[in-house]
N, C-alpha and C positions, 0 to 999 in steps of 0.2 A: 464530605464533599460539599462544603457550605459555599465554595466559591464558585464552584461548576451548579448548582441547583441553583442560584442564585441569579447566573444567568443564562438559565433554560428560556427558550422563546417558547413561552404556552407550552412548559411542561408535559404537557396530554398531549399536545401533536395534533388539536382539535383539526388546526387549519395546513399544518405541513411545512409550505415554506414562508421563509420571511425574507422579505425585499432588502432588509439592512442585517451586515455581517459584522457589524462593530459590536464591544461589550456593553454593555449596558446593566443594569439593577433591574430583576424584576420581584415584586414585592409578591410573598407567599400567597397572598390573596387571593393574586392575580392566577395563579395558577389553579388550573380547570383538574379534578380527580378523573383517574382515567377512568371510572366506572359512568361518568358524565360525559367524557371526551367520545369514549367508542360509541357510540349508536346505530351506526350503518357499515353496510362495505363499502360506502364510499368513504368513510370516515378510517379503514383501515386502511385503502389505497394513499390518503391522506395523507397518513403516517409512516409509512413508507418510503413516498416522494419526500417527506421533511429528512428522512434520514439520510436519501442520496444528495441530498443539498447540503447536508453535513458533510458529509463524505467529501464531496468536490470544493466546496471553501476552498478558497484560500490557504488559511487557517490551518487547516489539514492536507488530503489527499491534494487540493490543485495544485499546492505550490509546495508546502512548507514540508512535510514529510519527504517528497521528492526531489526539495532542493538539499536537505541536509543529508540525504544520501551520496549525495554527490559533493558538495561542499564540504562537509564534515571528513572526508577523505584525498584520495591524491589527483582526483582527477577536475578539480576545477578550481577557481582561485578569484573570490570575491573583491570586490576595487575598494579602496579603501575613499576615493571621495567621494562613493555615493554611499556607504556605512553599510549597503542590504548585505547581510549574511556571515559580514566579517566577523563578529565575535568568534560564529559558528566555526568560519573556517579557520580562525587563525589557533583558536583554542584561548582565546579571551573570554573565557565564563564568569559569569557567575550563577546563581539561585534563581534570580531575578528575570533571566536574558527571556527577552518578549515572543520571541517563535517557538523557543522550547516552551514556554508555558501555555501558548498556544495548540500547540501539536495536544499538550495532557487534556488541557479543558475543552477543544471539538472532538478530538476524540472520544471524552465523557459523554458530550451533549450526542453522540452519534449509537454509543452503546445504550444509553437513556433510552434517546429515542427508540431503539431497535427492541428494548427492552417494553418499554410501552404498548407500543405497536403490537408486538407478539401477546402483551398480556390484555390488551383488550379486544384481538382477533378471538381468542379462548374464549373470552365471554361471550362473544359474540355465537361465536358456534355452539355456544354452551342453552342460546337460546335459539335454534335454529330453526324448531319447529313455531312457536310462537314466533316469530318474525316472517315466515312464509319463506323460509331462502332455498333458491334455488339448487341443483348439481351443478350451474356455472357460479352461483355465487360463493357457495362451498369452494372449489375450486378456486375462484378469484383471491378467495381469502385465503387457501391453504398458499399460494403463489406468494403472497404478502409475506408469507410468514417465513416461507423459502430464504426469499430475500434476505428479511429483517436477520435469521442466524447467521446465515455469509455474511452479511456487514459487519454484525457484533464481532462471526471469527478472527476477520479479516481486520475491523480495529484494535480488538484483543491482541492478536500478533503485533501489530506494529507499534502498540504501547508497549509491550515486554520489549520488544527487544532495541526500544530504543532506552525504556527509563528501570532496566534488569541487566545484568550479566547476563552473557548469551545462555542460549542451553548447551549442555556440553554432555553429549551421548554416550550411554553407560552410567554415566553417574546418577547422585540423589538427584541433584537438582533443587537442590532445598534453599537457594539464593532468593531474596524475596523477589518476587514480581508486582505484579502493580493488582488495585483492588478490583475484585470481581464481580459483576454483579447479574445474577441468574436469574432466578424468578421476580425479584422487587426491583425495582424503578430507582433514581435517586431520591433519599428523604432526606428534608430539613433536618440539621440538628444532631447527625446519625453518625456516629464515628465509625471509616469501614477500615479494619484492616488490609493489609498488604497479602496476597496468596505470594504461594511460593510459585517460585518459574514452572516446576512440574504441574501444577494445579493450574495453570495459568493457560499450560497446552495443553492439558488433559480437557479442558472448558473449550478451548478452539475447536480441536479435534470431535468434543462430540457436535459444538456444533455447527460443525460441517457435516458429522451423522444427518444431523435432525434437516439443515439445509436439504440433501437429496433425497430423503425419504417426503418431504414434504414438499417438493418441486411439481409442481402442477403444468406444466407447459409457458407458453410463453404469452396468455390470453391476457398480463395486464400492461404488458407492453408498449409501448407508442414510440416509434420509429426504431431499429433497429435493432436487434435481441443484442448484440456486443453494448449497449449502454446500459445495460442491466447486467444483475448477477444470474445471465442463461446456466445453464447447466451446464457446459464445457468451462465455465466461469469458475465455478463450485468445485469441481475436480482439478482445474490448473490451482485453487488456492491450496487443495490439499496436495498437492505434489509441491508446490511452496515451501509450507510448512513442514513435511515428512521430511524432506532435504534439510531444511536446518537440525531437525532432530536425528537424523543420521541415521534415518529410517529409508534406504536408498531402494531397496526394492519398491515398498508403498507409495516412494516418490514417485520411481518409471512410470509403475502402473497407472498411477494418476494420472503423470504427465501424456501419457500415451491414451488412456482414455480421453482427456482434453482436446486432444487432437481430434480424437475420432468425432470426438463429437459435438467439432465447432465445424468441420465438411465441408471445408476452402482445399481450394489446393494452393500452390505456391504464389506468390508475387513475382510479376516482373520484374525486370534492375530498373527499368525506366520507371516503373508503379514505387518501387523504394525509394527512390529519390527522390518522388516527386511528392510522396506522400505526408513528408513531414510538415508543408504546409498547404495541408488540405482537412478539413474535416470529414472527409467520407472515408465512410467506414472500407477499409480492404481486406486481402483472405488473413492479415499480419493477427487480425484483432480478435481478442477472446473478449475483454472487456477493456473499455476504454470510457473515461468519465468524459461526456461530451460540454462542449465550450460550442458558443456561438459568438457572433459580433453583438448580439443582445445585452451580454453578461456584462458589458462595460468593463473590465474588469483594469485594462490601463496598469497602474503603478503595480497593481495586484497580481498583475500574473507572472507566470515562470518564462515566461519567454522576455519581461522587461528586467528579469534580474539582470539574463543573461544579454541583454539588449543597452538601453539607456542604462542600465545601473552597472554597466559595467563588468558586471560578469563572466568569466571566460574560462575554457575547456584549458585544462594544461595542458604542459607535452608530453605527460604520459600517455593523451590520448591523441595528440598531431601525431607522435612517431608510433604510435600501435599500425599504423594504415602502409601498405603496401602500395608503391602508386598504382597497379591495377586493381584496386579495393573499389566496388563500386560507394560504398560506403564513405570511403575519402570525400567522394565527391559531396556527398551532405554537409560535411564538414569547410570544404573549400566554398561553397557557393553561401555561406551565410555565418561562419565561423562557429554557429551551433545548430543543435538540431532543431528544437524549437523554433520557427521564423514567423508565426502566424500565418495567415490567409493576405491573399492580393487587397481584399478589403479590411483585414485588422491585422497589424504583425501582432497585436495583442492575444489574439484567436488562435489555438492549438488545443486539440484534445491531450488530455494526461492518460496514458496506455496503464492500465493498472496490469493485465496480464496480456502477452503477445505468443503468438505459436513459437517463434525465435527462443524465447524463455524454455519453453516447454520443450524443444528437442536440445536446448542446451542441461537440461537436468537430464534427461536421457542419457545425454553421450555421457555426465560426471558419474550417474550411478554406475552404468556398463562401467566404467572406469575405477570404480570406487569397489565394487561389490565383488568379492573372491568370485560369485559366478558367474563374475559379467564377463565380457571379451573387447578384446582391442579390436573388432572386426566390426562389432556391434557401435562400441564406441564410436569408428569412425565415422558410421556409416549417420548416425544423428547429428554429428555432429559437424557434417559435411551438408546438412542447410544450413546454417549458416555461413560456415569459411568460403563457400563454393562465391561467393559474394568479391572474393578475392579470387579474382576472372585467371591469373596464372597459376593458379593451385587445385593441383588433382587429388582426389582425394586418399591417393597411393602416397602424396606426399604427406600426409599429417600423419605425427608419433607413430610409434610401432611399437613402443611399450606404455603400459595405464601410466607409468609413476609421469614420465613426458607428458603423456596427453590430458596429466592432470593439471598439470602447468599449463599447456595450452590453453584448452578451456576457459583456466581463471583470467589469457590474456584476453580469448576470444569474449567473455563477457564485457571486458571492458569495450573493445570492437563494435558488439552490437548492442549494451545497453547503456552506452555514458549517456549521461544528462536524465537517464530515466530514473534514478535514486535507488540504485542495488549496490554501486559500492562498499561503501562502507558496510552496510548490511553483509555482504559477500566477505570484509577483509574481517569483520570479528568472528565469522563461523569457523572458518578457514584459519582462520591465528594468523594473520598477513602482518608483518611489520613495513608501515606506511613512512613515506621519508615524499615530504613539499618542500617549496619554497619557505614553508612557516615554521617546520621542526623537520627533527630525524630520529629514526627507530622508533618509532610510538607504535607499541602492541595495544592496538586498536580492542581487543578481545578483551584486555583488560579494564577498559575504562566502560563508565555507564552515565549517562546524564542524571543530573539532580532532581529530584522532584520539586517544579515551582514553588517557593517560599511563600508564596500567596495562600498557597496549598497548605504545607505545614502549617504556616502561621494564622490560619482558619481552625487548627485544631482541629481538622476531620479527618485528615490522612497525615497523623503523626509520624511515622517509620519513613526517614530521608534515608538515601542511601550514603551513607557515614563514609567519609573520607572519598569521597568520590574524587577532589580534587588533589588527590594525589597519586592517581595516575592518568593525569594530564601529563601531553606531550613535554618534552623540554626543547626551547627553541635553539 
């Protein structure tokens, strides 16, 4: 990992966040050991905050992971004079292409970091008594530490399954996955192998173990528990991930814990439409990465892909809407959902988990699971459709195999522009057909690992022959 350690900002996380997101060289020197970096609990709060600023980049979770959810599939279509995304959506790749190799290396920097963080909270506790620390400061730091695993889980998932063959349940699973990294940090010079995709979720899933066992309340907080990984957070990632793994009961469960214990009750239709350009938090939100007009973010955000750069929703997702969909209307009053704030169109939170999400895995496991029921099903999955003001919920499917197709359309209905697509069409084995190709079994193709990457010699294992099953136009 010579090229991600290479450009860690203060590898130790001494100070958290940094003002500039561009790449840059930082010479080994430079880099503080974390046994230097940790000294205090404020030094682990520190570390922490560097990781949620990883997370929301650009680079990453702000834009770049959420747009190739959606661009890389049938549901949006990149303009070709302004260049943002087209390679992505047209299936013009190469090794090279600058977002995908972006997505691998803040990701990196995001598991590092989370990995840091967690290894000098340990030492810290490890001197607890010589340092005089508190039952809140214990606490503070086990909250940190909360955190830092849901981030790792949470990046960990989204590297597999964009730069792995999906997971396919029941089987070995012995596809390679991407490298993992558990107790040590990145090091110079260190060649890490590839895990396999099982080992890849088996690392997620425990930790999101260690996340809720180690969840301390919500003391390090500052402004609203949905901008962090609260505990309702923690349980909607693991009903996430259980769903791709085909683990439909541990989904529900999750998903239905999530609920309980994020304690909103519904949205208005006028609160939904109007919420897409606002930043305040409503009952929708489990976690959302918060954006301000501060951020400057302009050319960088996901709302200018879709905005100046030309970016637009297809008609797979114009004709999903019923005219009495209150949801059309989001679509009709700004042509996406992203629109910004009255004072920045730049400005929009990125939803990482929503309650919408969570009763839609409900109604697919009821739907999926030999003991689930169509009654059940319907009944989750009638918050969302109910959105469509002439539809009772007497009217949706009346048999699973229907309402399993529903579902996948109702996902599109309520999460386009959010970056589940694609993610949604390789679980499910969906054959995708745009404007750009037709029949692409999306399940089958995996992205490259950046050549920057390989050709560092640190993460030798490419995924060999990747580009042959790319779409045919």
């Amino acid at each position: 990992m010579k090229k991600i350690f290479k450009y860690a900002f203060l590898a130790a996380l001494a100070f958290g966040v940094s003002s500039c997101d561009s790449y840059f060289d930082v010479e080994l020197e430079q880099n503080i050991p974390t046994n230097e970096a940790y000294k205090s609990v404020q030094d682990v709060q520190n570390g922490m905050i560097g990781a949620y600023y990883t997370l929301g980049t650009y680079r990453f979770y702000g834009r770049n992971v959420v747009a190739l959810g959606d661009m890389a599939s049938d549901l949006a279509t990149a303009s070709s004079s302004s260049g943002h995304f087209v390679s992505i959506n047209t299936y013009d790749l190469s090794d090279t292409d600058g977002d995908i190799e972006a997505i691998w290396s803040y990701g990196y920097k995001l598991v590092d970091k989370c990995v840091r963080t967690i290894q000098g909270a340990e030492a810290i506790e490890a001197q607890a008594t010589a340092l005089n620390l508190s039952e809140k400061d214990l606490a503070i730091i086990s909250s940190c530490k909360s955190q830092c695993y849901a981030l790792r889980a949470l990046a960990t998932f989204i590297m597999t399954n964009i730069y792995a063959l999906p997971y396919q349940p029941g089987q070995a699973n012995e596809q390679l996955g991407v490298c993992l990294l558990d107790k040590e940090p990145l090091q110079p010079f260190v060649n890490i192998k590839r895990s396999t995709v099982k080992q890849c979720y088996d690392q997620v899933l425990a930790d999101i173990v260690k996340a809720k066992e180690l969840y301390a309340g919500e003391i390090v907080m500052n402004g609203a528990p949905q901008f962090y990984f609260n505990e309702a957070a923690i349980y909607a990632l693991e009903a996430r991930v259980n769903l791709f793994m085909g683990n439909y009961a541990a989904a529900k469960e999750a998903a239905q814990t999530a609920i309980e214990k994020r304690k909103s009750g519904d949205v208005s239709n006028e609160i939904y439409v109007t919420m897409w350009s606002s930043t305040a938090i409503t009952n929708e939100d489990i976690f959302t990465i918060s954006k301000s007009d501060d951020d400057n973010l302009s050319a960088n955000a996901l709302n200018t892909l879709y905005g100046s750069y030309g970016g637009t929703v297809s008609n797979t997702v114009k004709n999903a809407f019923a005219s009495e969909d209150i949801r059309a209307a989001v679509l009709n009053q700004t042509a996406y959902k992203f629109c910004g704030t009255s004072t920045s169109q730049a400005t929009s939170n990125i939803p990482v988990f929503r309650k919408s999400e969570m009763y839609l895995i409900i109604a697919e496991c009821e739907a999926r699971m030999p003991e689930g029921t169509v009654e059940a099903a319907q009944k989750a999955l009638f918050y969302t459709a109910k959105r469509n003001a002439a539809l009772k919920e007497t009217d949706l499917p009346q048999t699973k195999e229907e309402l399993i197709d529903f579902i996948a359309e109702e996902r599109v209905r309520e999460l386009y522009q959010e970056g589940h697509r694609w993610f949604d069409a390789r679980r499910n084995g969906m054959i995708l057909n745009s404007s750009n190709y037709s029949e692409f079994d999306v399940a089958k193709f995996v992205y490259p690992i950046p050549a920057a990457e390989i050709n560092a010699g640190f993460c030798e294992q490419q995924n060999e022959g990747w580009e042959d099953a790319l779409p045919s136009k």
